[in-house]
PyMOL Python script that loads the backbone (N, CA, C, O; Angstrom):
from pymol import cmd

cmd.read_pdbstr("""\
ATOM      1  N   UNK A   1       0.850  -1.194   0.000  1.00  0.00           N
ATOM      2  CA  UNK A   1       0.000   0.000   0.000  1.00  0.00           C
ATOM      3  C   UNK A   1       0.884   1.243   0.000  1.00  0.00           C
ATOM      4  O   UNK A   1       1.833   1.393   0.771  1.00  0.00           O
ATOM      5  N   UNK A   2       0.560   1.985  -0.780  1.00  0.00           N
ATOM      6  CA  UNK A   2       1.001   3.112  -0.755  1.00  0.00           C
ATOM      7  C   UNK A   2       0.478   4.330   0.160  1.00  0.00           C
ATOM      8  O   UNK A   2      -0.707   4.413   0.482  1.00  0.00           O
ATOM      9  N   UNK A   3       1.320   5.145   0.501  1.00  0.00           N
ATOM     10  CA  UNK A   3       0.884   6.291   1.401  1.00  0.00           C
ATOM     11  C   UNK A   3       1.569   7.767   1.187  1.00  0.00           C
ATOM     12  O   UNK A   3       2.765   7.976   0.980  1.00  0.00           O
ATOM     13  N   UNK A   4       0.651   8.619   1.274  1.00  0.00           N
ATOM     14  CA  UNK A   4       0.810   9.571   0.930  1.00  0.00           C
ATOM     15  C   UNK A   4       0.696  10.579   1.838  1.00  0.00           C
ATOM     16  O   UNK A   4      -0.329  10.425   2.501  1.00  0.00           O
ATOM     17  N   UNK A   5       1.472  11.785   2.222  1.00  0.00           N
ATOM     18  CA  UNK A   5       1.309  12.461   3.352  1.00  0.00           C
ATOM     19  C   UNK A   5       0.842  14.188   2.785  1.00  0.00           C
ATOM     20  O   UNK A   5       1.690  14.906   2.256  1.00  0.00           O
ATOM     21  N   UNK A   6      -0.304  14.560   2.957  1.00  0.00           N
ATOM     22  CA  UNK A   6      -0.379  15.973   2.155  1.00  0.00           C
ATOM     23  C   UNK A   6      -0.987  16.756   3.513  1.00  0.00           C
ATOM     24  O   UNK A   6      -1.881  16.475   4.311  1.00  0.00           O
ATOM     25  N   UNK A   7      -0.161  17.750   3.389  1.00  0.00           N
ATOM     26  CA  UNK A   7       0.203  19.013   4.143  1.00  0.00           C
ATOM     27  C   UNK A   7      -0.996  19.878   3.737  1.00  0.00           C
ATOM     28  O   UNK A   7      -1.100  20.327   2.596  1.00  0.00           O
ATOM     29  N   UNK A   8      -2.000  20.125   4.809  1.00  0.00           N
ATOM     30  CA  UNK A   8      -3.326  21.055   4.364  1.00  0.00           C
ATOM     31  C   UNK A   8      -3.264  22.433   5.115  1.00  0.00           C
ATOM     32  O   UNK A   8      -3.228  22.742   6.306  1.00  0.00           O
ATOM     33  N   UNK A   9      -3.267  23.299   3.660  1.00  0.00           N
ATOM     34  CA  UNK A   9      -3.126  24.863   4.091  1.00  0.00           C
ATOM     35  C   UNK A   9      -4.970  25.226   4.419  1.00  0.00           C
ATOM     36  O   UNK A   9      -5.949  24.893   3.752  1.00  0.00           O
ATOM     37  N   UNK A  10      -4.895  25.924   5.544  1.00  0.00           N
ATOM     38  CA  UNK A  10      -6.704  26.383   5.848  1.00  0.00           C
ATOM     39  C   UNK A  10      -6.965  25.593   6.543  1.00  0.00           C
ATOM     40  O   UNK A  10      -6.361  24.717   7.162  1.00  0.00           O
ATOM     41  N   UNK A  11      -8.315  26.047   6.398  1.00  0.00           N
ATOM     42  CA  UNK A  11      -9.182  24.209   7.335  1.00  0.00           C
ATOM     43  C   UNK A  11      -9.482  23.283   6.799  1.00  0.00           C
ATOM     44  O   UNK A  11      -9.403  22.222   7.417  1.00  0.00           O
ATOM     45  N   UNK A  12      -9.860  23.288   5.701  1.00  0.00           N
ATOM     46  CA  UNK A  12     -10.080  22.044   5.027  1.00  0.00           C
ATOM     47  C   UNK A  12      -9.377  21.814   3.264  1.00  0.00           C
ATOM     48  O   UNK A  12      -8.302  22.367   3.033  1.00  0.00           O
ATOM     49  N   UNK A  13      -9.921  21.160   2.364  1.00  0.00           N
ATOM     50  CA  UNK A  13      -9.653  20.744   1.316  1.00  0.00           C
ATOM     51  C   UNK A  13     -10.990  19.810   0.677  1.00  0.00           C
ATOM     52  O   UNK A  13     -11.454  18.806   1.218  1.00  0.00           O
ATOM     53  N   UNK A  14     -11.336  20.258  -0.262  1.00  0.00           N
ATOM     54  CA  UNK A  14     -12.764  19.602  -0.586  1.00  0.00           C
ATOM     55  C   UNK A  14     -12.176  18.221  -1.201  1.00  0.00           C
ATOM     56  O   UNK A  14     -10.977  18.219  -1.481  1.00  0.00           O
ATOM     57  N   UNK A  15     -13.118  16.771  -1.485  1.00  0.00           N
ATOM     58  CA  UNK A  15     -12.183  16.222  -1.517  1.00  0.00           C
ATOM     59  C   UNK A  15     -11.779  15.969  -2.921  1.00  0.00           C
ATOM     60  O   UNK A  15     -10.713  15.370  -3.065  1.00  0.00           O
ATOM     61  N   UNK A  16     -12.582  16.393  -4.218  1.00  0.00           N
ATOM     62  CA  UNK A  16     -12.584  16.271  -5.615  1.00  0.00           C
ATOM     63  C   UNK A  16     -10.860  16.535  -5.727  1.00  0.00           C
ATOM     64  O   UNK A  16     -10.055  15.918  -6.423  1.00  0.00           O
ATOM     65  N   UNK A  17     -10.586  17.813  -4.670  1.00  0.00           N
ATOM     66  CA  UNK A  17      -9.688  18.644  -5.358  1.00  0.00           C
ATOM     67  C   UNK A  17      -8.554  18.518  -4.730  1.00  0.00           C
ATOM     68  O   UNK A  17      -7.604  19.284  -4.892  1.00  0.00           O
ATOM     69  N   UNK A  18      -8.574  17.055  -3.586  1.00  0.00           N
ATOM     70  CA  UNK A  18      -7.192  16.603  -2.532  1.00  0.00           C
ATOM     71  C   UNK A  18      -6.640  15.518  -3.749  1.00  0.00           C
ATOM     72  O   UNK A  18      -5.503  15.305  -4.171  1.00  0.00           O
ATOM     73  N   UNK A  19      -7.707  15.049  -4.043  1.00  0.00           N
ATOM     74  CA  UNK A  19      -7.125  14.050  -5.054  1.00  0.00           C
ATOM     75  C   UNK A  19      -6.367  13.898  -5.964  1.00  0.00           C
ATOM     76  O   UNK A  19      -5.574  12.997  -6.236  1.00  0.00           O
ATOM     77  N   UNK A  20      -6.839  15.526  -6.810  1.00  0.00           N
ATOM     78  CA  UNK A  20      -6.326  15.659  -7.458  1.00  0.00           C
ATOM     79  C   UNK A  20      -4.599  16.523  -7.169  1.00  0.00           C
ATOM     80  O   UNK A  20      -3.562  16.217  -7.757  1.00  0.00           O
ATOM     81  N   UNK A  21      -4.701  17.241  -6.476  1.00  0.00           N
ATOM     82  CA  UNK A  21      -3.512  17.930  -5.538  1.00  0.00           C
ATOM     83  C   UNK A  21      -2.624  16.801  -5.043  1.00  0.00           C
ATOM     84  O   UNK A  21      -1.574  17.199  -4.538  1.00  0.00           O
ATOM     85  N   UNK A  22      -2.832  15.253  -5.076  1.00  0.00           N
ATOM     86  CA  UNK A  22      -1.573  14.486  -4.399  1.00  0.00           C
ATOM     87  C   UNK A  22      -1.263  13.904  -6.138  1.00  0.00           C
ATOM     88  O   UNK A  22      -0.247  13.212  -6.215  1.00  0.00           O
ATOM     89  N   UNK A  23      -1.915  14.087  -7.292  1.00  0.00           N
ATOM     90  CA  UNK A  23      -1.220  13.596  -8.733  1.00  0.00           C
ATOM     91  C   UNK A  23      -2.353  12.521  -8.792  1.00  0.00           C
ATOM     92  O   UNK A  23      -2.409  12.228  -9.986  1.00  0.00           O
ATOM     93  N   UNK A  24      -3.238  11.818  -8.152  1.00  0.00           N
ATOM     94  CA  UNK A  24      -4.201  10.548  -8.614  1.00  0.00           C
ATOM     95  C   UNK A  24      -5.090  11.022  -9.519  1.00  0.00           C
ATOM     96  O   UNK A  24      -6.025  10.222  -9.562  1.00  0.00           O
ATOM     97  N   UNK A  25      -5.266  11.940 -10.273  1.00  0.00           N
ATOM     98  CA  UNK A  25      -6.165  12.656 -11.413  1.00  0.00           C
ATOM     99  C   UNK A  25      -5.389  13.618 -11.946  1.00  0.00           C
ATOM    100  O   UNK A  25      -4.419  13.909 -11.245  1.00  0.00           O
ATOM    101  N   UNK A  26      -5.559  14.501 -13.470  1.00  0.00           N
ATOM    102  CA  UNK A  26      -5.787  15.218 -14.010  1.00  0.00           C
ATOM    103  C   UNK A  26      -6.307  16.293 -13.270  1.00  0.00           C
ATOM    104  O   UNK A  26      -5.604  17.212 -12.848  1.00  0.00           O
ATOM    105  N   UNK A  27      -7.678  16.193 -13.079  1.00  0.00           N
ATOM    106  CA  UNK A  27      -8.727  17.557 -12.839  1.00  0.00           C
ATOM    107  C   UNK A  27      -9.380  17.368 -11.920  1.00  0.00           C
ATOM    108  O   UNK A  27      -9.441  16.318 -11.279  1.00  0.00           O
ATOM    109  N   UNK A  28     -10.125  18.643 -11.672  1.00  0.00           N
ATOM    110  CA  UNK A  28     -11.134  18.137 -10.210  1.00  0.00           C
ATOM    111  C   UNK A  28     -12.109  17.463 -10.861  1.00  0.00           C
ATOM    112  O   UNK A  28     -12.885  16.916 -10.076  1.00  0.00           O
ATOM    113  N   UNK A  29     -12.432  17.250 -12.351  1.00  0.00           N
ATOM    114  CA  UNK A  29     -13.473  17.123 -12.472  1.00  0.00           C
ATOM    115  C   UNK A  29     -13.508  15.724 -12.502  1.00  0.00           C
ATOM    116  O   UNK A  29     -14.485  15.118 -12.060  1.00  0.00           O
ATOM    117  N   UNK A  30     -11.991  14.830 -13.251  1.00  0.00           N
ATOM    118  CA  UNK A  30     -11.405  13.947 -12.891  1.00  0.00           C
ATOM    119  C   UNK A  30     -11.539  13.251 -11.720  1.00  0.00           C
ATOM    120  O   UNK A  30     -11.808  12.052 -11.646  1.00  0.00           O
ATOM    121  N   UNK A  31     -11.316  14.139 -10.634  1.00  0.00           N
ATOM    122  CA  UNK A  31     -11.767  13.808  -8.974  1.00  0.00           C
ATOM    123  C   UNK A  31     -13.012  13.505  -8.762  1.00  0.00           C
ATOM    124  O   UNK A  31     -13.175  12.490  -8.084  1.00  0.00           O
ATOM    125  N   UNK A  32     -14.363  14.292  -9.275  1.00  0.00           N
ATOM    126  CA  UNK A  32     -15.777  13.925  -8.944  1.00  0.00           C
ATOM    127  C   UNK A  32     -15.752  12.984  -9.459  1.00  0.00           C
ATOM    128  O   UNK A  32     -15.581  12.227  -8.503  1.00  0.00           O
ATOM    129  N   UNK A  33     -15.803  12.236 -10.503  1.00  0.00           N
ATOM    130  CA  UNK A  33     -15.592  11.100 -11.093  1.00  0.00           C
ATOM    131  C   UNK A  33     -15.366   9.580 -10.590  1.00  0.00           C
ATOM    132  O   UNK A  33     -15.892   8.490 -10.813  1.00  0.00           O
ATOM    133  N   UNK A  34     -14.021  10.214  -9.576  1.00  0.00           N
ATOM    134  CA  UNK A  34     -13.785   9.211  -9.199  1.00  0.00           C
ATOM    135  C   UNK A  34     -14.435   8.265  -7.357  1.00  0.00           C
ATOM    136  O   UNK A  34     -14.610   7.176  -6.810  1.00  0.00           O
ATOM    137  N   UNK A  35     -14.576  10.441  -7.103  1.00  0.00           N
ATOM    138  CA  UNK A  35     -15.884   9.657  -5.753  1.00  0.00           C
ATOM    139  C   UNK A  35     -16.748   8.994  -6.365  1.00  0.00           C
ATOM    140  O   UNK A  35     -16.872   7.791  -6.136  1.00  0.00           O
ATOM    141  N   UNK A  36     -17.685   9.778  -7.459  1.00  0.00           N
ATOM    142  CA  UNK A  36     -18.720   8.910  -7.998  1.00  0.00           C
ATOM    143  C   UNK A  36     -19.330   7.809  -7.534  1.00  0.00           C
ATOM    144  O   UNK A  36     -20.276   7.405  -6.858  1.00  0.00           O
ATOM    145  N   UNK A  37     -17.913   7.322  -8.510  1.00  0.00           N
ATOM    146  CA  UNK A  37     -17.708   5.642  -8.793  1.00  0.00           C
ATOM    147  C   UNK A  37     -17.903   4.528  -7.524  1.00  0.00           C
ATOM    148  O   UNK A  37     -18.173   3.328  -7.561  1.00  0.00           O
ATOM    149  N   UNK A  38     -17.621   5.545  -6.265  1.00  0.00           N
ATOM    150  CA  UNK A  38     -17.983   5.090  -5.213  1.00  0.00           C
ATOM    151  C   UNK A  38     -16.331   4.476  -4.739  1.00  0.00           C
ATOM    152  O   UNK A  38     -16.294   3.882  -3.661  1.00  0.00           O
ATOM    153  N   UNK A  39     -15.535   4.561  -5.211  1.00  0.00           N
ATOM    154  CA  UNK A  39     -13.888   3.866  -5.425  1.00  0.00           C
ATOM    155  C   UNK A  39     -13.288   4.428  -3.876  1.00  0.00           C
ATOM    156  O   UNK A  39     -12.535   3.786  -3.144  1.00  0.00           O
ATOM    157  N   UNK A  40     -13.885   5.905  -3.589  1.00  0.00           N
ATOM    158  CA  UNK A  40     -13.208   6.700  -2.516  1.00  0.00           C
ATOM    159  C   UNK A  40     -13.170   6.307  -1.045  1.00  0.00           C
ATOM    160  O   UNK A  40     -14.371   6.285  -0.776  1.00  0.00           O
ATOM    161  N   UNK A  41     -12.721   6.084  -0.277  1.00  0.00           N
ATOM    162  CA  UNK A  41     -13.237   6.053   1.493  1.00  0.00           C
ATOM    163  C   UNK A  41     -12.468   7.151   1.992  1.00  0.00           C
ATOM    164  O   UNK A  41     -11.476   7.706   1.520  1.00  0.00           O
ATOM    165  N   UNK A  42     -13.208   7.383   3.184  1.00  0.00           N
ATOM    166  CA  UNK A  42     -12.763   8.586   3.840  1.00  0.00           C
ATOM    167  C   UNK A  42     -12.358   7.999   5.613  1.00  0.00           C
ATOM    168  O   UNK A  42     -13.203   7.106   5.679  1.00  0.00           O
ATOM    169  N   UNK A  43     -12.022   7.980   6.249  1.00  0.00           N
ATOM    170  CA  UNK A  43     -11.615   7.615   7.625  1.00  0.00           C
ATOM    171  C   UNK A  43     -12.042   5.550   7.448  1.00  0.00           C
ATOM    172  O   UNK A  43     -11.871   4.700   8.322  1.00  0.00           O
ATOM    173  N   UNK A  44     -12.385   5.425   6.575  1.00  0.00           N
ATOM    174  CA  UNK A  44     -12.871   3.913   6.652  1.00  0.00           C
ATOM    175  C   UNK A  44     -14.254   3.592   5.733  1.00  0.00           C
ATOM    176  O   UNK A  44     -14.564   2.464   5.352  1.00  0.00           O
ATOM    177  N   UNK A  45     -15.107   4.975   5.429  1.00  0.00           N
ATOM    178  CA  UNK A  45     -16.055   4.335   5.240  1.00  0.00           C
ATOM    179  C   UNK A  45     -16.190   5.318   3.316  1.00  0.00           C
ATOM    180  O   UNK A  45     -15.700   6.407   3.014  1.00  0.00           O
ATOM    181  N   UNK A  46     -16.786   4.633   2.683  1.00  0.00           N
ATOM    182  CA  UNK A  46     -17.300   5.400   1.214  1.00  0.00           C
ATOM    183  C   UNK A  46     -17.471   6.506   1.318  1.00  0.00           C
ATOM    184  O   UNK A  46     -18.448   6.642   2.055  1.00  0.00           O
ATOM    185  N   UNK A  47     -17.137   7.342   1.047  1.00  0.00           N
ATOM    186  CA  UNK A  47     -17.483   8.831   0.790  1.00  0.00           C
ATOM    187  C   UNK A  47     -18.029   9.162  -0.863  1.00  0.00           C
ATOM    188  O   UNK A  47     -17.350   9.106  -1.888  1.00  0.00           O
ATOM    189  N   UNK A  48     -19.247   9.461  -0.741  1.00  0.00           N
ATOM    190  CA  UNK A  48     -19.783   9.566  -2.738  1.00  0.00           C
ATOM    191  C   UNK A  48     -20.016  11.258  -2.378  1.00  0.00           C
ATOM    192  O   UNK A  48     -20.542  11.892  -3.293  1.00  0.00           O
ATOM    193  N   UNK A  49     -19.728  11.902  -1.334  1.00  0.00           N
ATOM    194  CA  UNK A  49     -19.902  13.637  -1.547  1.00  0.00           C
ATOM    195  C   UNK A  49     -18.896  14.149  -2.460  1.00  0.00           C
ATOM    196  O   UNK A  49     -17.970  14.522  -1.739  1.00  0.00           O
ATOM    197  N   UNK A  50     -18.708  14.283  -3.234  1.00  0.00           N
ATOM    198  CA  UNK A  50     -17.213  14.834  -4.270  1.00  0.00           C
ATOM    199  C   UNK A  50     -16.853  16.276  -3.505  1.00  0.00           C
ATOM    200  O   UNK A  50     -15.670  16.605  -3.594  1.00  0.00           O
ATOM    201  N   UNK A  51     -17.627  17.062  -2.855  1.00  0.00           N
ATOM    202  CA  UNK A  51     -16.912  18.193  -2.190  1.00  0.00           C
ATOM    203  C   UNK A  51     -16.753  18.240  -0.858  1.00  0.00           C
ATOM    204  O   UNK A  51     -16.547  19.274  -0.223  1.00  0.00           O
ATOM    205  N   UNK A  52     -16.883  16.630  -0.189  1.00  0.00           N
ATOM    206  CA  UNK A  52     -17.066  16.638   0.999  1.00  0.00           C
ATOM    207  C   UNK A  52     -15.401  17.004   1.895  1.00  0.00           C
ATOM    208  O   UNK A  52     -14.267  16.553   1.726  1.00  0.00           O
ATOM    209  N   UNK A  53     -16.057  18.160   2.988  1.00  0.00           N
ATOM    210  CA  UNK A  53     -14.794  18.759   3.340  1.00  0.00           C
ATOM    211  C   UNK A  53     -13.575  17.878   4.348  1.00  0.00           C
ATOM    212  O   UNK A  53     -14.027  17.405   5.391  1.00  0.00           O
ATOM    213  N   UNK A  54     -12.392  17.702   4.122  1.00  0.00           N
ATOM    214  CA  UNK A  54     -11.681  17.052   4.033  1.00  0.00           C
ATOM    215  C   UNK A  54     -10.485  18.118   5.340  1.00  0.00           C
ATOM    216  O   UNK A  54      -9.992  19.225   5.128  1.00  0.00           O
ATOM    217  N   UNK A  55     -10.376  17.426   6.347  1.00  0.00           N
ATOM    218  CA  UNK A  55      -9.597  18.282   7.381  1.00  0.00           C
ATOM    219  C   UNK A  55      -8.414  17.458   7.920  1.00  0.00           C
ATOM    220  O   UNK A  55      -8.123  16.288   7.672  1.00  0.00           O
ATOM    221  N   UNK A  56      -7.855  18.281   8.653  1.00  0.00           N
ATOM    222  CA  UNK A  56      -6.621  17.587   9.257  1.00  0.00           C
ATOM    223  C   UNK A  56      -6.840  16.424  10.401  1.00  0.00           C
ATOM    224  O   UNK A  56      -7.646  16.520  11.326  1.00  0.00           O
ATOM    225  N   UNK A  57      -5.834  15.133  10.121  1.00  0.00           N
ATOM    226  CA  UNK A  57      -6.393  14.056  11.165  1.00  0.00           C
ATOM    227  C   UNK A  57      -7.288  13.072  10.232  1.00  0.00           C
ATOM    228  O   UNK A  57      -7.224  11.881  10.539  1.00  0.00           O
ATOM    229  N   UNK A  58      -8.307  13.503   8.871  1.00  0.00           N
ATOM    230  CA  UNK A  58      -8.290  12.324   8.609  1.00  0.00           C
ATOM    231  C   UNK A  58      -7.484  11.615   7.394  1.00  0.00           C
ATOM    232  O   UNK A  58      -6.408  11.970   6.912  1.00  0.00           O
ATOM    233  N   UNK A  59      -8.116  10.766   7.115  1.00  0.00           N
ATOM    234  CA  UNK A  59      -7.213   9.409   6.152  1.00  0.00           C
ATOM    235  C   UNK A  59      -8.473   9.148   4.983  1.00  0.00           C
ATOM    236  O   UNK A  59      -9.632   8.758   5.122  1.00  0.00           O
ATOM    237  N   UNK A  60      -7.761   9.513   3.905  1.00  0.00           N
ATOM    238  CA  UNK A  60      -8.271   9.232   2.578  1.00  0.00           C
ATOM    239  C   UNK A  60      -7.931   7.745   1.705  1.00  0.00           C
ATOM    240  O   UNK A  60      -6.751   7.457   1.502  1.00  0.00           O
ATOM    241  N   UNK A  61      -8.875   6.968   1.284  1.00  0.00           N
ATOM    242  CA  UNK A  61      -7.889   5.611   0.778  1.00  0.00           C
ATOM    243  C   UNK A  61      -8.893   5.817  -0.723  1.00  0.00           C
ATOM    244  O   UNK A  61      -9.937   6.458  -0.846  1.00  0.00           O
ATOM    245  N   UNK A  62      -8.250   5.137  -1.595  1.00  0.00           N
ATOM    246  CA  UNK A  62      -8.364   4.910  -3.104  1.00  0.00           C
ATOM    247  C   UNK A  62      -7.524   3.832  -3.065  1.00  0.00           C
ATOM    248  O   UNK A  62      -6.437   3.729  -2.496  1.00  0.00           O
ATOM    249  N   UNK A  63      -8.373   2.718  -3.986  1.00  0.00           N
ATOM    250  CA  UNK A  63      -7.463   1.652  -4.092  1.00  0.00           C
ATOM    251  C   UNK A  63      -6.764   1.462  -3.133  1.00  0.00           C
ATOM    252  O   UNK A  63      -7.184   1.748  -2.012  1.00  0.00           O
ATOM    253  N   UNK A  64      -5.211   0.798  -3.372  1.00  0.00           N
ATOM    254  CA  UNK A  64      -3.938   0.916  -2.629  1.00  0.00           C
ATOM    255  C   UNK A  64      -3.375   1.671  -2.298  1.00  0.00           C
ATOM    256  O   UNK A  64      -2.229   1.359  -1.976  1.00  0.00           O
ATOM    257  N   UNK A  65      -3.846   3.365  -2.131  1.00  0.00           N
ATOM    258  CA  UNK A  65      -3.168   4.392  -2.165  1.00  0.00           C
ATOM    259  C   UNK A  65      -3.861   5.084  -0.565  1.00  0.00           C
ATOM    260  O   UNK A  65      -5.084   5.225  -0.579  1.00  0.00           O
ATOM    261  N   UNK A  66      -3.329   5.383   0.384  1.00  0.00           N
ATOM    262  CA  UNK A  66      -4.146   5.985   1.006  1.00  0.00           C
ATOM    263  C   UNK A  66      -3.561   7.270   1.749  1.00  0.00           C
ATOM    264  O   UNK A  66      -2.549   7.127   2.434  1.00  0.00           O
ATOM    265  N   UNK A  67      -4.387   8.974   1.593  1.00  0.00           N
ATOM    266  CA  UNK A  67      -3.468   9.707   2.014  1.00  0.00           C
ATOM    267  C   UNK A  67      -3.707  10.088   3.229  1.00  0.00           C
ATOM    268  O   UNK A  67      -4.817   9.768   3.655  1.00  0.00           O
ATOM    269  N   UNK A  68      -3.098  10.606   3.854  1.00  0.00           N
ATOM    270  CA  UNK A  68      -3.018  11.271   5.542  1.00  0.00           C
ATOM    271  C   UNK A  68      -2.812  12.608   5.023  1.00  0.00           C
ATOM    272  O   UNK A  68      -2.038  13.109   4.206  1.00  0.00           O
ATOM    273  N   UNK A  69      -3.849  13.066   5.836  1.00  0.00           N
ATOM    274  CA  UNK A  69      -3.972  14.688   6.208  1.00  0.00           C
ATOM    275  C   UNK A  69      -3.532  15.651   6.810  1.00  0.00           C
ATOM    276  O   UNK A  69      -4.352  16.456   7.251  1.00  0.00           O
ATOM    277  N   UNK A  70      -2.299  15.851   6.994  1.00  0.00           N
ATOM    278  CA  UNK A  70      -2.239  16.808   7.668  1.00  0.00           C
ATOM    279  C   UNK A  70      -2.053  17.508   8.325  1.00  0.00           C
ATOM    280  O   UNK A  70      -1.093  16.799   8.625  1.00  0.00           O
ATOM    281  N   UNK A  71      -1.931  18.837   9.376  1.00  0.00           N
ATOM    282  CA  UNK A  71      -2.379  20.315   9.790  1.00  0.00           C
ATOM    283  C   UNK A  71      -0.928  20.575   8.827  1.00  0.00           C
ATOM    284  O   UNK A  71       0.024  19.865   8.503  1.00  0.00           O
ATOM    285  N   UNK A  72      -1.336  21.985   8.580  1.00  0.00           N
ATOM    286  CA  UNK A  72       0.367  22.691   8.117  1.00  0.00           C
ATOM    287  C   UNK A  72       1.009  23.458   9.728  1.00  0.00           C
ATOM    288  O   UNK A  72       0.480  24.159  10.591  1.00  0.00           O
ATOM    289  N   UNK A  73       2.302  22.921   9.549  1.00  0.00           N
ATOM    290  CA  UNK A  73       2.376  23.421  10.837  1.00  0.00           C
ATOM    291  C   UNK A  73       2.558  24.376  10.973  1.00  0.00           C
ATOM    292  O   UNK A  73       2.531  24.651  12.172  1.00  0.00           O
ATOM    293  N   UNK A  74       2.823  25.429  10.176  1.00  0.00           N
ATOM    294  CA  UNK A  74       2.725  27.050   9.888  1.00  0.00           C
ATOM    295  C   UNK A  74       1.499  27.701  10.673  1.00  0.00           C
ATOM    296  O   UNK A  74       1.538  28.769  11.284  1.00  0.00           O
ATOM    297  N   UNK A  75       0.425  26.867  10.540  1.00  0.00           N
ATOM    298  CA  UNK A  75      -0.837  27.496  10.802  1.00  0.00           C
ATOM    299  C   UNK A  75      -0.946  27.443  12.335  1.00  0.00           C
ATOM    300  O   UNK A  75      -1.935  27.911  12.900  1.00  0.00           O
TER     301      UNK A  75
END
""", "prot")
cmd.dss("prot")
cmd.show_as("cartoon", "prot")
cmd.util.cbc("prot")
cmd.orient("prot")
């Protein structure tokens, strides 16, 4: 499994557009697509919201890929 660690500026990150921000898509639109499909989980469970807001602390999985969220420590 792969893992991915992305550094979130603000409070959140919608999630069409985390996806696409770690390289697993093209576009955000690319990203809705791929919640869609239903392919996405969010802390464990399916996430089909394509803009559902996405904060520091949780864990995104696709396939074999799953990313960790987070805080920037700047903030």
């Amino acid at each position: 499994m792969q893992t991915i660690d992305f550094e979130l500026e603000g409070d959140y990150v919608e999630l069409n557009m985390l996806i696409k921000l770690v390289g697993l898509c093209d576009s955000g639109g690319a990203g809705k697509a791929i919640v869609a499909s239903g392919a996405v989980r969010v802390d464990g469970t399916v996430e089909l919201r394509k803009t559902c807001k996405i904060r520091a602390g949780q864990v995104v999985g696709i396939d074999d890929v799953e990313i960790h969220v987070l805080a920037d420590p700047e903030a």
